[in-house]
C-alpha positions in Angstrom: 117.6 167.9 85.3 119.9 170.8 84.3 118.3 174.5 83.0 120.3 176.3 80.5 121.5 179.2 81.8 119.4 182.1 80.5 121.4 184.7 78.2 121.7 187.6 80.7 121.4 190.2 77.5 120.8 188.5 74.3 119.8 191.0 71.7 116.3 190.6 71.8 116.5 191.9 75.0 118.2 195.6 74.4 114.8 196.1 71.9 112.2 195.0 74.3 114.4 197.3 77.1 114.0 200.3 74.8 110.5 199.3 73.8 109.7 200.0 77.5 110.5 203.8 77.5 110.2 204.7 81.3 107.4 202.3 82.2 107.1 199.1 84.2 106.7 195.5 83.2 103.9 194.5 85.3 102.7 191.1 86.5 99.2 190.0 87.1 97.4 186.5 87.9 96.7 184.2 90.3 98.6 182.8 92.9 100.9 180.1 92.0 101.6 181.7 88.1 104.9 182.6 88.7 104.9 186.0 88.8 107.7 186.4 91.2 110.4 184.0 89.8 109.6 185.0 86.6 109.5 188.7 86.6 113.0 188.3 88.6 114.3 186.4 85.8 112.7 189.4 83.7 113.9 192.0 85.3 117.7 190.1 85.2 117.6 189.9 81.5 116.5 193.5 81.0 118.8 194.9 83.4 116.3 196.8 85.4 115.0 196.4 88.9 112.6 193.7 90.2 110.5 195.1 92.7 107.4 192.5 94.9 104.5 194.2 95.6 103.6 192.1 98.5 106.9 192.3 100.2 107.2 196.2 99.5 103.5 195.7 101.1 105.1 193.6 104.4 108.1 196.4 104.4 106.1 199.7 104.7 103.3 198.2 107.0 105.9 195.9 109.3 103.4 193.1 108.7 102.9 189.9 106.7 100.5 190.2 104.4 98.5 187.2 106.0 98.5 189.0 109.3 97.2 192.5 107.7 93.7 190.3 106.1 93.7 189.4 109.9 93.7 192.3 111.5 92.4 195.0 109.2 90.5 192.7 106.2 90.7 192.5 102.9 89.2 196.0 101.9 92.3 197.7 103.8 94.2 196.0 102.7 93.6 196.4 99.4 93.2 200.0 99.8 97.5 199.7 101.2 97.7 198.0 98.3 96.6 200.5 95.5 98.6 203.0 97.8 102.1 201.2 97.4 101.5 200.2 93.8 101.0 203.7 92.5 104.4 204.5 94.4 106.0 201.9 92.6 105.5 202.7 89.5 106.4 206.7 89.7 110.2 204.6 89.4 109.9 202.9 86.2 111.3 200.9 84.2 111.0 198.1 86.4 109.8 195.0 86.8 106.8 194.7 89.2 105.3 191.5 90.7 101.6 192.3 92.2 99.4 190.1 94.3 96.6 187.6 92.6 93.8 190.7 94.1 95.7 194.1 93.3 94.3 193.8 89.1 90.9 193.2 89.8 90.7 196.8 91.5 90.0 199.4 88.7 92.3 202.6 90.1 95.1 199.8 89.8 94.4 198.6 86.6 93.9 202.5 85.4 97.6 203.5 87.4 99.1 200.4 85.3 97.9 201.5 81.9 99.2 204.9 82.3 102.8 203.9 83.8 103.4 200.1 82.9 102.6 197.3 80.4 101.1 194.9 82.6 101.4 191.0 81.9 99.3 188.2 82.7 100.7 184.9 83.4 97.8 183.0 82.7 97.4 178.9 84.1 95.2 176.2 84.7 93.5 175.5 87.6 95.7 172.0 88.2 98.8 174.2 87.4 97.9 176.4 90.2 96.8 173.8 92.5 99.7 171.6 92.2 102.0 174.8 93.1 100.0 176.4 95.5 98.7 173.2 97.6 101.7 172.5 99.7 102.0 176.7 100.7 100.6 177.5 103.8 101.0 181.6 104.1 98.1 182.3 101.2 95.1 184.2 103.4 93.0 183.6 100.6 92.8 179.5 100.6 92.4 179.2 104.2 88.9 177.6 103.7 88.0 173.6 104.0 87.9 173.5 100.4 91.1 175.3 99.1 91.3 174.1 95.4 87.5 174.9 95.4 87.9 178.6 96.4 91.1 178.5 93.7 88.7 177.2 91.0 86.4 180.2 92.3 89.3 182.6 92.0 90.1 181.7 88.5 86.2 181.9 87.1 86.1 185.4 88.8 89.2 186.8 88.6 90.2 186.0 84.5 87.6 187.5 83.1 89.4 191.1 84.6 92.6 189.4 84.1 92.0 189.5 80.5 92.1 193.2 80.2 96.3 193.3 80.5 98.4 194.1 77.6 100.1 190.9 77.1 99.0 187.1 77.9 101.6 185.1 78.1 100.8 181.0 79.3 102.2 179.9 82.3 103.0 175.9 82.4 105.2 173.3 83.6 108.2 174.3 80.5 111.7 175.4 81.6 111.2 179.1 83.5 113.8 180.8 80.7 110.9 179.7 77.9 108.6 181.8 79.5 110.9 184.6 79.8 111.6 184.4 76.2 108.0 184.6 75.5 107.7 187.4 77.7 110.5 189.4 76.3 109.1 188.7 72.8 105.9 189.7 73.8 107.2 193.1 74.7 108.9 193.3 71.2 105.6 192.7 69.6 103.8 194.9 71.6 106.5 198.0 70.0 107.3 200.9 71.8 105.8 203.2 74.6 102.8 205.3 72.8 103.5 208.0 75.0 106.7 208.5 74.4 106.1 209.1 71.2 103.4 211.2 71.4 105.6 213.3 74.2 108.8 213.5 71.4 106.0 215.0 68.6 105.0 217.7 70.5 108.7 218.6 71.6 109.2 218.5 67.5 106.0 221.1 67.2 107.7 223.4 70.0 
């Protein structure tokens, strides 16, 4: 079945871009949501770089992120984590894809309010699970019941998840439909507080 070819700027687009200021367009939620392809498609509409946490993770370390749980466990891994994230957002705007764990810690969360406008693709569990089941590199689902430690992801992990800026649902629709909403999301959403604040006070001086 053919895709229609997303608009590469339509003029929704050049509002949401300016919405965004200097900040990041960040993506949160389980594995499986579509962070990735989606904040790539994203990041292509808005013209600005699409950056992976995990694999800027992989590249600084030298080491897959299933073979860092291995050898130094989840806690410092996580810690590398919160490290490389706060990097990545000093070089907003962007578009930033983070791993299903790197919301749930609060000096993330905090780093992403300041810098970004984070964005959680939220799905259901058999959404996940049918995307997720045939993937064998996710650390976390190496138990003898994978869909039950997903379904224990998702009661855990939303409740945090809920906290980001924008929800936007993730489901089996073409991938540009959810881009649309994203970018429509952003519109909504208006521009960067900060910046505004920041042009007052240059207007008091």
């Amino acid at each position: 079945m053919k895709t229609r070819a997303i608009d590469p700027a339509p003029p929704s687009a050049g509002e949401a871009r300016a919405c965004l200021g200097k900040r990041a367009i960040v993506f949160v939620g389980l594995m499986g949501a579509g962070k990735s392809v989606i904040g790539k498609m994203t990041a292509a509409t808005l013209q600005i770089p699409f950056i992976d946490s995990d694999q800027e993770i992989e590249k600084v370390s030298r080491m897959s992120i299933a073979d860092l749980f291995s050898s130094y466990g989840e806690e410092e891994f996580r810690a590398l984590e919160a490290r490389v994230i706060r990097r990545l957002l000093r070089g907003g705007p962007l578009v930033l894809s983070t791993g299903g764990g790197a919301f749930m810690q609060e000096p993330v969360r905090a780093n992403i309010k300041r810098r970004g406008l984070s964005v959680w693709l939220k799905a259901d569990l058999e959404v996940l699970w049918d995307r997720v089941k045939r993937r064998g590199h996710r650390p976390l689902l190496k138990s003898r019941d994978p869909k039950g430690t997903l379904s224990a992801l998702l009661d855990s992990r939303y409740p945090v998840y809920s906290q980001a800026d924008l929800i936007i649902q993730s489901r089996d629709v073409p991938k540009e439909t959810i881009v649309e909403e994203v970018i429509e999301a952003i519109n909504a959403a208006g521009p960067d507080p900060s910046a505004t604040n920041e042009k007052g006070k240059m207007h008091e001086r």
